[in-house]
Wavefront OBJ file of the C-alpha trace (Angstrom):
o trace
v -8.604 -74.861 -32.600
v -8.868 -73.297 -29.255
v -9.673 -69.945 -27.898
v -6.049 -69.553 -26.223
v -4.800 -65.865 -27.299
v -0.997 -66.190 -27.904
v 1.394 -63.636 -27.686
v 3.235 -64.665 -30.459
v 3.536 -66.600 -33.539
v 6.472 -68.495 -32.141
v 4.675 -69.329 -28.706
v 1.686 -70.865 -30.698
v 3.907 -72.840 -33.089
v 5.617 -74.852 -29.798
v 2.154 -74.870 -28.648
v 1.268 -77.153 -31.955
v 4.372 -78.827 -31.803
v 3.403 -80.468 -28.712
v 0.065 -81.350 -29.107
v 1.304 -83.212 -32.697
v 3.440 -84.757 -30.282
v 0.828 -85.891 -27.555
v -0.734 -86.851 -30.634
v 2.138 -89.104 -31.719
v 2.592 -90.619 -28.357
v -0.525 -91.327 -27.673
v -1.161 -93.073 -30.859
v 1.832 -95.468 -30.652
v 0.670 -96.302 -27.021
v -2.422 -97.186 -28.289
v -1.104 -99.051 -30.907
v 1.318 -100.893 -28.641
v -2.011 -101.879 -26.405
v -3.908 -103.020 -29.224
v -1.309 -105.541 -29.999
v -0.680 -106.849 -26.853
v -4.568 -107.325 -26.385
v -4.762 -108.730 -29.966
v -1.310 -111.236 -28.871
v -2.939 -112.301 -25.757
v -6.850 -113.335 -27.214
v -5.681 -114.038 -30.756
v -8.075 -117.169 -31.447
v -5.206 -119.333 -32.980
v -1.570 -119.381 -33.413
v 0.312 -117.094 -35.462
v 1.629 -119.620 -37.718
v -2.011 -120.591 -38.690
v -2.903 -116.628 -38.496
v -0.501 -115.692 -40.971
v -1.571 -119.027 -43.315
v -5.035 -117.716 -43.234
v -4.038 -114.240 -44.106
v -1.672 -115.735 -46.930
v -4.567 -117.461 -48.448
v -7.003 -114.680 -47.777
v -4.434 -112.388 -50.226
v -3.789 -115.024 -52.863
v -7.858 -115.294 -53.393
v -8.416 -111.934 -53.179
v -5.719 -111.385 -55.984
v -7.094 -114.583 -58.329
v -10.359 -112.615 -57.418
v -8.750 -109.081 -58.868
v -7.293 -110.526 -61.592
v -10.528 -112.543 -63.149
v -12.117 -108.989 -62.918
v -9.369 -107.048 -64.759
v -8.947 -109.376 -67.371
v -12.080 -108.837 -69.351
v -11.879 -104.982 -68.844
v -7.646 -105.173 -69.899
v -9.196 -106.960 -73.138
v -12.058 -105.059 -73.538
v -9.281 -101.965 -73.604
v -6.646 -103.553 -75.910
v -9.920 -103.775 -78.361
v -10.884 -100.523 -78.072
v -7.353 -98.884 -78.117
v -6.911 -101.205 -82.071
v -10.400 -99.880 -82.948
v -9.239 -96.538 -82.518
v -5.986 -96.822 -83.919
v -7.842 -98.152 -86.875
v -10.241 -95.366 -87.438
v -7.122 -93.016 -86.745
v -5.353 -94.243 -89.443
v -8.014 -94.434 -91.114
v -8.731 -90.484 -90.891
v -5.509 -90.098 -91.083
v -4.942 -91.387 -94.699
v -8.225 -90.390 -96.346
l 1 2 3 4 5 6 7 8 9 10 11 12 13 14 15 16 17 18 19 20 21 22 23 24 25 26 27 28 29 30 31 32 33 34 35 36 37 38 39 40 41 42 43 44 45 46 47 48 49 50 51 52 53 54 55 56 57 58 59 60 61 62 63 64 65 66 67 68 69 70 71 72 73 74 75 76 77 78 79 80 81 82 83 84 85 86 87 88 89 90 91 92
């Protein structure tokens, strides 16, 4: 933090409140740049943009899935096996 000396507690808790504040502000400024820079030299049109990005998050979930599968199988197999042996413990 920094080496101001407050008086008291009350003094330094406004103090914090307005630096979360600055914080704040000066984060949805930059924000609010960022998007008017990314508007203005955005290399195609939003239409196409948000097709891209469509079909970016439909592969990447086809992509997800084929990897879960197997281990959601795998799991189901090993969850019976153990049930199995449970029972089996169980009733011996």
């Amino acid at each position: 933090m920094s080496n101001r000396i407050y008086y008291n507690r009350e003094a330094e808790m406004q103090a914090m409140r307005e630096k979360t504040i600055m914080a704040v502000v000066l984060t949805a400024v930059g924000l609010a740049i960022g998007a008017i820079f990314a508007l203005l030299f955005a290399p195609a049109a939003g239409t196409q943009t948000r097709e891209d990005i469509a079909h970016t998050f439909e592969e990447g979930l086809k992509d997800g899935r084929s990897t879960v599968e197997p281990v959601m199988e795998r799991l189901q197999h090993d969850i019976a096996d153990l049930r199995t042996r449970l029972e089996d413990r169980i009733n011996s």
